[in-house]
PDB file of N, CA, C and O in Angstrom, chain B, residues numbered from 101:
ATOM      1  N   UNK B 101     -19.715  61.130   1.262  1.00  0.00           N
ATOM      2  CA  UNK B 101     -19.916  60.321   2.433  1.00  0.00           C
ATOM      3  C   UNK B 101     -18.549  60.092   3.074  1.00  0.00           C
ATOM      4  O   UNK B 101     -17.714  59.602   2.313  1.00  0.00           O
ATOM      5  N   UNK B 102     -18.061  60.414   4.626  1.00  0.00           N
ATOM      6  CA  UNK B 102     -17.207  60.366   5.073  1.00  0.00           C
ATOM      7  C   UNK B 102     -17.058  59.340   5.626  1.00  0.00           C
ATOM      8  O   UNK B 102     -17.868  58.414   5.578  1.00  0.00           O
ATOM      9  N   UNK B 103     -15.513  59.332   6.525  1.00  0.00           N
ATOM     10  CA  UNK B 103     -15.721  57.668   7.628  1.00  0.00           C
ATOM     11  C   UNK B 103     -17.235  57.645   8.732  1.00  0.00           C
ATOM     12  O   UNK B 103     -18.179  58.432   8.667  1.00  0.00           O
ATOM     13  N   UNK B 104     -17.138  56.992   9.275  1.00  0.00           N
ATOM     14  CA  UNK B 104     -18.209  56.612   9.752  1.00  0.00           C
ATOM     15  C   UNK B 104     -17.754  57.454  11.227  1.00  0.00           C
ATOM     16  O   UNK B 104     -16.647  57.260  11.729  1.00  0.00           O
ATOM     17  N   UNK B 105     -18.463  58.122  11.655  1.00  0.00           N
ATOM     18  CA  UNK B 105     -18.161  59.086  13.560  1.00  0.00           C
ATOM     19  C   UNK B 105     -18.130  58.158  14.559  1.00  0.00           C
ATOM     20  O   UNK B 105     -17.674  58.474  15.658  1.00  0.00           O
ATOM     21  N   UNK B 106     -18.675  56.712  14.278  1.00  0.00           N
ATOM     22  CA  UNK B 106     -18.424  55.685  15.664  1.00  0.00           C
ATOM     23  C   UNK B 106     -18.678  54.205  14.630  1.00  0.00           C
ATOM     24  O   UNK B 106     -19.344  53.804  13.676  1.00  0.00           O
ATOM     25  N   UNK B 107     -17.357  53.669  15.849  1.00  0.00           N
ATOM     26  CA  UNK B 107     -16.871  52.045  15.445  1.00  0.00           C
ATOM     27  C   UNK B 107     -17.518  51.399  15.852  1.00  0.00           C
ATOM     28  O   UNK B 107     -18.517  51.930  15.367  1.00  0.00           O
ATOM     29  N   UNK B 108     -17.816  50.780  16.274  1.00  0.00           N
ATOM     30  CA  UNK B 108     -18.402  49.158  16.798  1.00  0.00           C
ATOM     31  C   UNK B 108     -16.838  48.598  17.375  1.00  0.00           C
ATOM     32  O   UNK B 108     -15.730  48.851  16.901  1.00  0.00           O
ATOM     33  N   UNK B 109     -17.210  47.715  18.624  1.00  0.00           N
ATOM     34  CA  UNK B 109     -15.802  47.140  18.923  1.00  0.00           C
ATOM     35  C   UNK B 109     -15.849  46.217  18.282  1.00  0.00           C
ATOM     36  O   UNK B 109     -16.908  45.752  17.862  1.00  0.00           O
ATOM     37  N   UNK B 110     -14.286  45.555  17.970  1.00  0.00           N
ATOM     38  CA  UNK B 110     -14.717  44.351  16.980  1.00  0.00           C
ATOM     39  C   UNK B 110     -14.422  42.854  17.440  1.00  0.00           C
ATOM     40  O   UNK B 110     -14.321  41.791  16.827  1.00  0.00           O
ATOM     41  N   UNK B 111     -14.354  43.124  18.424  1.00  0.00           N
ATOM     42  CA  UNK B 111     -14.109  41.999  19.407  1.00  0.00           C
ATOM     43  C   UNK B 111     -15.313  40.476  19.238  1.00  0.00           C
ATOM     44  O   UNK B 111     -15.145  39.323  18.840  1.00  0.00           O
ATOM     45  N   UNK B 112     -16.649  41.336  19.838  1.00  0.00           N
ATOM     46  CA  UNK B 112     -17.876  40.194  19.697  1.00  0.00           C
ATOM     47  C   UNK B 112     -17.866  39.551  18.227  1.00  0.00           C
ATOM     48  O   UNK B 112     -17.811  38.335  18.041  1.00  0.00           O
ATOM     49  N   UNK B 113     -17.941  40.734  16.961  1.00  0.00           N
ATOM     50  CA  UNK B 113     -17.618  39.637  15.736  1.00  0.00           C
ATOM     51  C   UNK B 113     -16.451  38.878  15.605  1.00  0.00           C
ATOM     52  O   UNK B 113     -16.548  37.671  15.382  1.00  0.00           O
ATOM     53  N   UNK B 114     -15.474  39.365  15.701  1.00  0.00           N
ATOM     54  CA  UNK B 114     -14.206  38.328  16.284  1.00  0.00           C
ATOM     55  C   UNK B 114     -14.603  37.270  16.801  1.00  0.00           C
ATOM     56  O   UNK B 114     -14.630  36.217  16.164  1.00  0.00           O
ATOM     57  N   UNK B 115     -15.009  37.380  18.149  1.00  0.00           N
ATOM     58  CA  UNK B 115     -15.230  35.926  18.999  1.00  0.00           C
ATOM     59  C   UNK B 115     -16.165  35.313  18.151  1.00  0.00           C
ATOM     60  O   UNK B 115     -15.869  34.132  17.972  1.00  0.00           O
ATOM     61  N   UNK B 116     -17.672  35.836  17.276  1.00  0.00           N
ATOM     62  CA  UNK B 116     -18.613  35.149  16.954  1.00  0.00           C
ATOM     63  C   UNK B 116     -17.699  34.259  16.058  1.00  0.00           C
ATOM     64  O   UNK B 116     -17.835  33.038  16.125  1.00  0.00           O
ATOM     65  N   UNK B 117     -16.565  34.932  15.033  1.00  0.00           N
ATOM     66  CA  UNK B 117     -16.360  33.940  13.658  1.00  0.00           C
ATOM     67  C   UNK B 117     -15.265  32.799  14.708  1.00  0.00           C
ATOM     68  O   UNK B 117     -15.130  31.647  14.297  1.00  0.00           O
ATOM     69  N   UNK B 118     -14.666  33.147  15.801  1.00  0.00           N
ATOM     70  CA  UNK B 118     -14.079  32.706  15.953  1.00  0.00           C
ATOM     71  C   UNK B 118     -14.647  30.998  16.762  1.00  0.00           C
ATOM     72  O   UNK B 118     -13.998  29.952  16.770  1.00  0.00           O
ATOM     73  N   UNK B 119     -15.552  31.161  17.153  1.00  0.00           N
ATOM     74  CA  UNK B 119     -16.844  30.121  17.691  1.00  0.00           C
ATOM     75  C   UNK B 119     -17.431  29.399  16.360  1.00  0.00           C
ATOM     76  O   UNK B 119     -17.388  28.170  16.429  1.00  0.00           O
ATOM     77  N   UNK B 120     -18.036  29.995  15.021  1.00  0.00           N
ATOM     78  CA  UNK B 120     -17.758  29.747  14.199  1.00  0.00           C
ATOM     79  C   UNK B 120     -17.298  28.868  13.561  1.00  0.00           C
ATOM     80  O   UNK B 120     -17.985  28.044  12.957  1.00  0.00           O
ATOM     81  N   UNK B 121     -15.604  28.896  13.590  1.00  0.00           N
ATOM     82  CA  UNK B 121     -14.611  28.454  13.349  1.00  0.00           C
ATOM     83  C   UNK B 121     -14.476  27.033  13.592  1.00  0.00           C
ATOM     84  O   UNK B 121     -14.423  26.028  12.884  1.00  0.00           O
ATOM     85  N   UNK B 122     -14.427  27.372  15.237  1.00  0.00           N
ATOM     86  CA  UNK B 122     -14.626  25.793  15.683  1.00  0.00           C
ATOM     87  C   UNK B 122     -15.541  25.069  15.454  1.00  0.00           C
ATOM     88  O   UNK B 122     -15.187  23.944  15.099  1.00  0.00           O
ATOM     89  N   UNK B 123     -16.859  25.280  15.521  1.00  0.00           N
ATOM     90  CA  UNK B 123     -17.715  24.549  15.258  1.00  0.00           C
ATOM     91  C   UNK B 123     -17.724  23.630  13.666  1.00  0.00           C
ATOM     92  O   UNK B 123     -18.240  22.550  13.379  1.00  0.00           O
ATOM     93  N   UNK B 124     -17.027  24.469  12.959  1.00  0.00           N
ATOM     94  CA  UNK B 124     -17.072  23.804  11.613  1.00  0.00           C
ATOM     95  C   UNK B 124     -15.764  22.887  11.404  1.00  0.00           C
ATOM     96  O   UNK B 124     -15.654  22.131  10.439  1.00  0.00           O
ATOM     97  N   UNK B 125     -14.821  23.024  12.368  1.00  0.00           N
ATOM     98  CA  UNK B 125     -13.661  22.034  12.599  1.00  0.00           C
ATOM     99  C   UNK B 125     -13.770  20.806  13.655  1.00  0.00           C
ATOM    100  O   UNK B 125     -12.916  19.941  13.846  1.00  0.00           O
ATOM    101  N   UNK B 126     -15.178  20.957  14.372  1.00  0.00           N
ATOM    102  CA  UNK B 126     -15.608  19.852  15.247  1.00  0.00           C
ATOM    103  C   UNK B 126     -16.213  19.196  14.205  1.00  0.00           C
ATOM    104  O   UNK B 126     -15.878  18.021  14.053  1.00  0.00           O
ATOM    105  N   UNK B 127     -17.264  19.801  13.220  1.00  0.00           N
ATOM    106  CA  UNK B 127     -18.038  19.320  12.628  1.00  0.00           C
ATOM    107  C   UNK B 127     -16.998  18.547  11.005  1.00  0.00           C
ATOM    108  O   UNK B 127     -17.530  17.553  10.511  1.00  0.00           O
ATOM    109  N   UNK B 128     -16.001  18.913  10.503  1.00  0.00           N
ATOM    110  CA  UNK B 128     -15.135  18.842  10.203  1.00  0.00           C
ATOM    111  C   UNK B 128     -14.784  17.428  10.421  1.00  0.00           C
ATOM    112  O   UNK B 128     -14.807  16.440   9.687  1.00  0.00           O
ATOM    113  N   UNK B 129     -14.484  17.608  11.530  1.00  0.00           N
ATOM    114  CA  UNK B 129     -13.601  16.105  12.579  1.00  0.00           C
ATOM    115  C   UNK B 129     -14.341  15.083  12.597  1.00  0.00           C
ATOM    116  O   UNK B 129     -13.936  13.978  12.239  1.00  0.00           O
ATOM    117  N   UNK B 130     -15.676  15.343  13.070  1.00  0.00           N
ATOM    118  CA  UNK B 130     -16.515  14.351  13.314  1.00  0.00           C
ATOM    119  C   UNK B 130     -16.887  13.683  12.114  1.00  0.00           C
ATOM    120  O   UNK B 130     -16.866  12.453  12.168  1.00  0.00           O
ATOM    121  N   UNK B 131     -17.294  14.329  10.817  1.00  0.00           N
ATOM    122  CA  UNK B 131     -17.541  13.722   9.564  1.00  0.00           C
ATOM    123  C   UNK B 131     -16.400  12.939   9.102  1.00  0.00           C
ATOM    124  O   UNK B 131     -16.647  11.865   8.552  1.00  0.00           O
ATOM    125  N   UNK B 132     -14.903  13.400   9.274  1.00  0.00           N
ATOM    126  CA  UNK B 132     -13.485  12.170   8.819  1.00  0.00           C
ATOM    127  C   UNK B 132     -13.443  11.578  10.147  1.00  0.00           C
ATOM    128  O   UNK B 132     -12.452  10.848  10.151  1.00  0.00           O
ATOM    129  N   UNK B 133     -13.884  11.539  11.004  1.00  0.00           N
ATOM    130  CA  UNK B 133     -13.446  10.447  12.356  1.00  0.00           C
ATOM    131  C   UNK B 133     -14.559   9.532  12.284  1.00  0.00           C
ATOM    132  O   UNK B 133     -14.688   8.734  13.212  1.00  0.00           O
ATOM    133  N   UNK B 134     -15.469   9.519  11.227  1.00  0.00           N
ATOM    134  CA  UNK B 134     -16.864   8.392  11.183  1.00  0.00           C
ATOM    135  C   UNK B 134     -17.852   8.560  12.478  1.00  0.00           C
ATOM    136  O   UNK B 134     -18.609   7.659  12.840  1.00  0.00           O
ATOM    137  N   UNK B 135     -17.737   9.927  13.178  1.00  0.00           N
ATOM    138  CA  UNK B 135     -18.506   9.982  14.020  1.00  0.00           C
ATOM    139  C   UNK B 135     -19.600  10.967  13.327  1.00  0.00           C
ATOM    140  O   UNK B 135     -19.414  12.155  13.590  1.00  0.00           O
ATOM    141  N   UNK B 136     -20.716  10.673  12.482  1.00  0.00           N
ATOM    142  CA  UNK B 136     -21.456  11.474  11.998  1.00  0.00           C
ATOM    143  C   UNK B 136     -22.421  11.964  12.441  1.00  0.00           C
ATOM    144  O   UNK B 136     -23.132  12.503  11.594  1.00  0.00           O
ATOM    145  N   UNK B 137     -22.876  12.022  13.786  1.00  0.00           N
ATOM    146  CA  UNK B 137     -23.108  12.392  14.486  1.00  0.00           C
ATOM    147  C   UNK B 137     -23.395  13.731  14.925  1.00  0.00           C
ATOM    148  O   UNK B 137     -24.416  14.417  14.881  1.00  0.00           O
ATOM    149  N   UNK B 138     -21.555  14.044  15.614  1.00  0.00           N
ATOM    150  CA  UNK B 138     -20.531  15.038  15.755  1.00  0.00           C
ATOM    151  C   UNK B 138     -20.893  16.247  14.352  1.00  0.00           C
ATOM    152  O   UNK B 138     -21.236  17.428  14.411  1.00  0.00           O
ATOM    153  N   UNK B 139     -20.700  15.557  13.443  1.00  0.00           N
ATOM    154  CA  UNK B 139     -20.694  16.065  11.913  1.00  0.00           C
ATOM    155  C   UNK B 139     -22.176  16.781  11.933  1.00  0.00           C
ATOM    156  O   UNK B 139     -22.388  17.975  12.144  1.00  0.00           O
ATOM    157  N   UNK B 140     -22.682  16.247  11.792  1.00  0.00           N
ATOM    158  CA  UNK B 140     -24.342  16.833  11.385  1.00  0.00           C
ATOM    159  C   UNK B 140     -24.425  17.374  12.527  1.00  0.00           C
ATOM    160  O   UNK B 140     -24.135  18.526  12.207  1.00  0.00           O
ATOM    161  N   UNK B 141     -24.693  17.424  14.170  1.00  0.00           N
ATOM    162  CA  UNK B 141     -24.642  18.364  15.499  1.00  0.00           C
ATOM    163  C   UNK B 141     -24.341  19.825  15.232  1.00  0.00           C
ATOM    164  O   UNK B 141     -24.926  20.908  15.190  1.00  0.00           O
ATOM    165  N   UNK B 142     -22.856  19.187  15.034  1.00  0.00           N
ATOM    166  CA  UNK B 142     -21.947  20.537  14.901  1.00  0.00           C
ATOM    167  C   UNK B 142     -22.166  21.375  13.754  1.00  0.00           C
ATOM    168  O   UNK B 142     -21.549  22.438  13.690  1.00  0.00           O
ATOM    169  N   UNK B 143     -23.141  20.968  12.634  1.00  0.00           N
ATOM    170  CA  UNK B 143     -23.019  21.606  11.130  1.00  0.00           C
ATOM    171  C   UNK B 143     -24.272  22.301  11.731  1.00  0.00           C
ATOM    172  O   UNK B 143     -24.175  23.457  12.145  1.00  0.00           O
ATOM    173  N   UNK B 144     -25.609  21.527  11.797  1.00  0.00           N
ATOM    174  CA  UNK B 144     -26.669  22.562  12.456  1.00  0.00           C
ATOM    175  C   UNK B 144     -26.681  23.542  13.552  1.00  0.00           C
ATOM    176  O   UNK B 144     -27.466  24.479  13.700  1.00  0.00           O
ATOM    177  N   UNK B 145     -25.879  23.255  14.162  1.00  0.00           N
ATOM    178  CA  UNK B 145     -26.121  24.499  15.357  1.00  0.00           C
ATOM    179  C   UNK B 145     -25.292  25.728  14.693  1.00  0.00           C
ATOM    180  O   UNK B 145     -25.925  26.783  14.708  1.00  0.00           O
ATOM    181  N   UNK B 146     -23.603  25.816  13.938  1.00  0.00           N
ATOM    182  CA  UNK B 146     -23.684  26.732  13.113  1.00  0.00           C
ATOM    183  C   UNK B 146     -24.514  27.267  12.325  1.00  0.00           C
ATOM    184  O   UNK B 146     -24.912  28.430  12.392  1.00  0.00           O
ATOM    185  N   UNK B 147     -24.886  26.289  11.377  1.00  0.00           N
ATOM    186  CA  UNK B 147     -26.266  26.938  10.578  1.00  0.00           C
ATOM    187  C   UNK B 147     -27.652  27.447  11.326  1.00  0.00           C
ATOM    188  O   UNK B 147     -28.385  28.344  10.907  1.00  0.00           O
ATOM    189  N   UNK B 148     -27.803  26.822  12.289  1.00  0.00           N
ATOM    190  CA  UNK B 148     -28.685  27.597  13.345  1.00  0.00           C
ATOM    191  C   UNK B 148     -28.612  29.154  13.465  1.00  0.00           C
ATOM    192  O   UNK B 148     -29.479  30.027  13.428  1.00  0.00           O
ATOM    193  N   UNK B 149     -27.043  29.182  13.646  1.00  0.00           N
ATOM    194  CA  UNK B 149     -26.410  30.256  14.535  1.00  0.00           C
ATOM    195  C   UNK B 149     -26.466  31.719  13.281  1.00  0.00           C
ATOM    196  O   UNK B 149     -26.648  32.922  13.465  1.00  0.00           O
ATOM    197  N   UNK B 150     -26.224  30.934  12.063  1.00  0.00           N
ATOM    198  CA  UNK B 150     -26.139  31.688  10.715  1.00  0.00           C
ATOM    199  C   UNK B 150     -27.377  31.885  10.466  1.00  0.00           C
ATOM    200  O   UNK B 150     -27.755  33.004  10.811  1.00  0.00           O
ATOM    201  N   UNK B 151     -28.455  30.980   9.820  1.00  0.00           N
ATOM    202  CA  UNK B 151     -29.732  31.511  10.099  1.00  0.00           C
ATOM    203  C   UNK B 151     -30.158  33.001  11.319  1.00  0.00           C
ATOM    204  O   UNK B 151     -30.927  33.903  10.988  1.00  0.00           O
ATOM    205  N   UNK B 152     -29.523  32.939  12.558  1.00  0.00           N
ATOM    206  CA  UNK B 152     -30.258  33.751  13.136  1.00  0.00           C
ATOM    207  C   UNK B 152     -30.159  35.575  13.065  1.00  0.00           C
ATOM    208  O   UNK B 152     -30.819  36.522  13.494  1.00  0.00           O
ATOM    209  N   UNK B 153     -28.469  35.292  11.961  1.00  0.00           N
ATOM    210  CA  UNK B 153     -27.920  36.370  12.297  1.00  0.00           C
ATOM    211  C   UNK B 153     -28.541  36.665  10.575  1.00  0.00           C
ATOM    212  O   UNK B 153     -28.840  37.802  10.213  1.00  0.00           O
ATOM    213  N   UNK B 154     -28.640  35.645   9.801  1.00  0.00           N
ATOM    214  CA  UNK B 154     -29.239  36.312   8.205  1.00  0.00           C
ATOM    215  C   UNK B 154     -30.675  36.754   8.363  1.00  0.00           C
ATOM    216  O   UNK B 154     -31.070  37.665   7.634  1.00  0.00           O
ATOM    217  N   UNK B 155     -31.503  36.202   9.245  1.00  0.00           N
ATOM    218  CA  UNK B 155     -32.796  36.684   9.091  1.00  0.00           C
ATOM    219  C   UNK B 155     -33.544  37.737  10.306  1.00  0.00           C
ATOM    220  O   UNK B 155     -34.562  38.428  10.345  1.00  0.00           O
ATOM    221  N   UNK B 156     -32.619  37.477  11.073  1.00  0.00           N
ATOM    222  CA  UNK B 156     -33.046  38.649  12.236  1.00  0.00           C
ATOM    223  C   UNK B 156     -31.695  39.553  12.854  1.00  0.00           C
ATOM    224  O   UNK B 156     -31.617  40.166  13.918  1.00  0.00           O
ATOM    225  N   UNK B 157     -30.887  39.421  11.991  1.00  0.00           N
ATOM    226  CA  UNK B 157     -29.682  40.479  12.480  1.00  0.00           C
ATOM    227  C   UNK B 157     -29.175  40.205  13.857  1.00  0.00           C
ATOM    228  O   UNK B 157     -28.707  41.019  14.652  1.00  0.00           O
ATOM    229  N   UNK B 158     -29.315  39.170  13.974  1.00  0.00           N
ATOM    230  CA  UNK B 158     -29.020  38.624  15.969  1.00  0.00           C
ATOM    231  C   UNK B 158     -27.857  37.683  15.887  1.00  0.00           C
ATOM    232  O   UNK B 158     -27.808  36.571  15.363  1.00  0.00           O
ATOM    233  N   UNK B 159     -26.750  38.497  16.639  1.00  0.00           N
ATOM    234  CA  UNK B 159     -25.389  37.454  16.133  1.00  0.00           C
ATOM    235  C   UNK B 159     -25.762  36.974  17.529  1.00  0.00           C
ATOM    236  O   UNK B 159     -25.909  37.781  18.446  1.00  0.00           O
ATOM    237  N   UNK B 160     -25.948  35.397  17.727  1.00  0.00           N
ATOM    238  CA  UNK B 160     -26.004  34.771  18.446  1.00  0.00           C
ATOM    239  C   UNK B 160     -24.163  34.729  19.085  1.00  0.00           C
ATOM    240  O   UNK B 160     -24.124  34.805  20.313  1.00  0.00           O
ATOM    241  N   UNK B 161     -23.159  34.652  18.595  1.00  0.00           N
ATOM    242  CA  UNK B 161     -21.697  34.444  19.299  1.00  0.00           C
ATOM    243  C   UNK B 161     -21.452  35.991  19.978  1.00  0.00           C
ATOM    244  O   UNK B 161     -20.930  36.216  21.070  1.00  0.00           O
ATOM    245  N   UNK B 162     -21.777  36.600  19.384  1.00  0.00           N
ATOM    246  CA  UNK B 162     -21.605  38.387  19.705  1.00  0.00           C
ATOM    247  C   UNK B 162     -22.728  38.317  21.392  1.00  0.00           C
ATOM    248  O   UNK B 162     -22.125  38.440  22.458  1.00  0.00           O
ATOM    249  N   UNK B 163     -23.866  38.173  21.406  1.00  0.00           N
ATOM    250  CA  UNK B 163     -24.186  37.832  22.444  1.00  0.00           C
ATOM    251  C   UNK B 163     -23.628  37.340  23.409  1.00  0.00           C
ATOM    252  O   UNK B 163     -23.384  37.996  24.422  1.00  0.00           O
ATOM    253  N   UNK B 164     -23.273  35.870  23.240  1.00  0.00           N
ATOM    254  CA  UNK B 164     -22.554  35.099  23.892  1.00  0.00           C
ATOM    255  C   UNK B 164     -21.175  35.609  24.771  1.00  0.00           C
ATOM    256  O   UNK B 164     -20.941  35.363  25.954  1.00  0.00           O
ATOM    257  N   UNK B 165     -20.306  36.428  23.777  1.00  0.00           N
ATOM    258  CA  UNK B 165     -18.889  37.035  24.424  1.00  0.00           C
ATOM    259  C   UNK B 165     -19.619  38.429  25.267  1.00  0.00           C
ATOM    260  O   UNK B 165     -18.882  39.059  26.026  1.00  0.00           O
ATOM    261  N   UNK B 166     -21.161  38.900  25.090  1.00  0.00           N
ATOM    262  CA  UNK B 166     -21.047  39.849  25.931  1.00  0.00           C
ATOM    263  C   UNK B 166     -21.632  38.992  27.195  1.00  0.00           C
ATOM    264  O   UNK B 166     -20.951  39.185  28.202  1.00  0.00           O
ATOM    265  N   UNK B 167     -22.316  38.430  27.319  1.00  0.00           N
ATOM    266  CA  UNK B 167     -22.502  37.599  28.349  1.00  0.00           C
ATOM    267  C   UNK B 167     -21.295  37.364  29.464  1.00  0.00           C
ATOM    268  O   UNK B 167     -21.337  37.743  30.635  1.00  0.00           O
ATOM    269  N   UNK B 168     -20.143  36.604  28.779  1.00  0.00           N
ATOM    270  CA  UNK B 168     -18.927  36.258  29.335  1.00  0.00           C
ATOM    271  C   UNK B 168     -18.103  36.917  29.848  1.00  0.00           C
ATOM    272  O   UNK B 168     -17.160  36.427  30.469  1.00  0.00           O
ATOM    273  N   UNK B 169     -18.340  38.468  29.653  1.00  0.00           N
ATOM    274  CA  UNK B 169     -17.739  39.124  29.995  1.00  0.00           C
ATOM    275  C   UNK B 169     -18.069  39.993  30.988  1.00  0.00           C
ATOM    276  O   UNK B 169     -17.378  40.802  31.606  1.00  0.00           O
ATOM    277  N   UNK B 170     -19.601  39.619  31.075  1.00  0.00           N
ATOM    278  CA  UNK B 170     -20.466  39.937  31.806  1.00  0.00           C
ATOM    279  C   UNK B 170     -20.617  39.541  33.372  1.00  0.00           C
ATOM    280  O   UNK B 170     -21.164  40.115  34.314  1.00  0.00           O
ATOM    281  N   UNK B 171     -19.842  38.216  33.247  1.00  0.00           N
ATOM    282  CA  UNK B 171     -19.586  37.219  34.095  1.00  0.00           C
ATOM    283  C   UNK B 171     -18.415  37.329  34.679  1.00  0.00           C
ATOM    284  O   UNK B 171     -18.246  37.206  35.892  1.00  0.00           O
ATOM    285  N   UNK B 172     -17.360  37.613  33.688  1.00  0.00           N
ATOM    286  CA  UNK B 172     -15.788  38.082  34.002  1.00  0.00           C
ATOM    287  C   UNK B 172     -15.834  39.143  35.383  1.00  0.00           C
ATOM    288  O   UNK B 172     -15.440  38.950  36.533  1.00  0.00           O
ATOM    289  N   UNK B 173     -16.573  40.491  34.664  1.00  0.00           N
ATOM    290  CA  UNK B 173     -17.186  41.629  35.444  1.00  0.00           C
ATOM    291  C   UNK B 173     -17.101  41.073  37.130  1.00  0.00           C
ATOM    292  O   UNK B 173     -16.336  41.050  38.094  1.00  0.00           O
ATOM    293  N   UNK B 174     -18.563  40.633  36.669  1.00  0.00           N
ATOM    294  CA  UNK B 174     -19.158  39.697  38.393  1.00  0.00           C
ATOM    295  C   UNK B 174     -17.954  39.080  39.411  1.00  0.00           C
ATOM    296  O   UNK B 174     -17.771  39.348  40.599  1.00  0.00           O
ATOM    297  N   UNK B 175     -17.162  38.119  38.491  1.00  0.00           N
ATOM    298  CA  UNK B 175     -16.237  37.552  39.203  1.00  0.00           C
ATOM    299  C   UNK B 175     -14.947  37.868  39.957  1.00  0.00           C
ATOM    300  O   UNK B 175     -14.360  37.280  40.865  1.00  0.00           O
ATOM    301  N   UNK B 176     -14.675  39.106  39.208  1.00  0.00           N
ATOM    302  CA  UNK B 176     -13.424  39.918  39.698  1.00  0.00           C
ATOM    303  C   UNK B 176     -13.851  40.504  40.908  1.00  0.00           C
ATOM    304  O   UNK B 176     -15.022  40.491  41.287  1.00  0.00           O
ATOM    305  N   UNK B 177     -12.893  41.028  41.526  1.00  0.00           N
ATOM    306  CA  UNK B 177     -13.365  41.766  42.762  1.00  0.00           C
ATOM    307  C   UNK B 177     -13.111  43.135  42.932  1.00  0.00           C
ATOM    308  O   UNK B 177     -11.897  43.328  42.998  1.00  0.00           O
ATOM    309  N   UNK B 178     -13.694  44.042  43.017  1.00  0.00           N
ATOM    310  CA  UNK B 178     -14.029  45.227  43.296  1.00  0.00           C
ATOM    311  C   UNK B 178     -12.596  46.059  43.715  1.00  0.00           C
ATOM    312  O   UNK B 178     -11.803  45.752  44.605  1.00  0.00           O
ATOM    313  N   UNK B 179     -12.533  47.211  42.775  1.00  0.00           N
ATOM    314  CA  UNK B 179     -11.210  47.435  42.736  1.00  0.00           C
ATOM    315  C   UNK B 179      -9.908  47.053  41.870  1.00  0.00           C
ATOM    316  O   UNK B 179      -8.730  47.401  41.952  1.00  0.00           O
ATOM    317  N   UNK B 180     -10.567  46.245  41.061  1.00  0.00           N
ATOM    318  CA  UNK B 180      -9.837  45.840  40.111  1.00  0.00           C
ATOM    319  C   UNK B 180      -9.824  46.038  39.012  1.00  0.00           C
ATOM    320  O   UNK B 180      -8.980  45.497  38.297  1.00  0.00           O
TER     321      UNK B 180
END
């Protein structure tokens, strides 16, 4: 079995862990700042986000950065 003939860019998983990231350092914050709230919010919508990608292969953040960029696209102007 050789390398693989095509990459994947690795950008969208990038951005996904990197969304990720934060979310568990909001959620993080909010549990030592006594805002528990913040804490439990921020812990489910990661785990949301993890759920969607363990049981249906759907990286919800990978979406998201193609979206944005999608938007980037739109916003620039022609010729650029």
């Amino acid at each position: 079995m050789g390398p693989p003939a095509e990459l994947e860019d690795a950008a969208p998983p990038r951005f996904a862990q990197g969304v990720g990231l934060a979310f568990a350092a909001i959620g993080t914050a909010g549990y030592l700042s006594g805002a528990t709230w913040l804490g439990l919010t921020a812990t489910g919508l990661a785990l949301a986000a993890a759920f969607l990608n363990a049981a249906f292969d759907y990286c919800l953040g990978c979406e998201v950065y193609l979206l944005l960029r999608r938007g980037q696209d739109r916003l620039r102007p022609a010729g650029q």
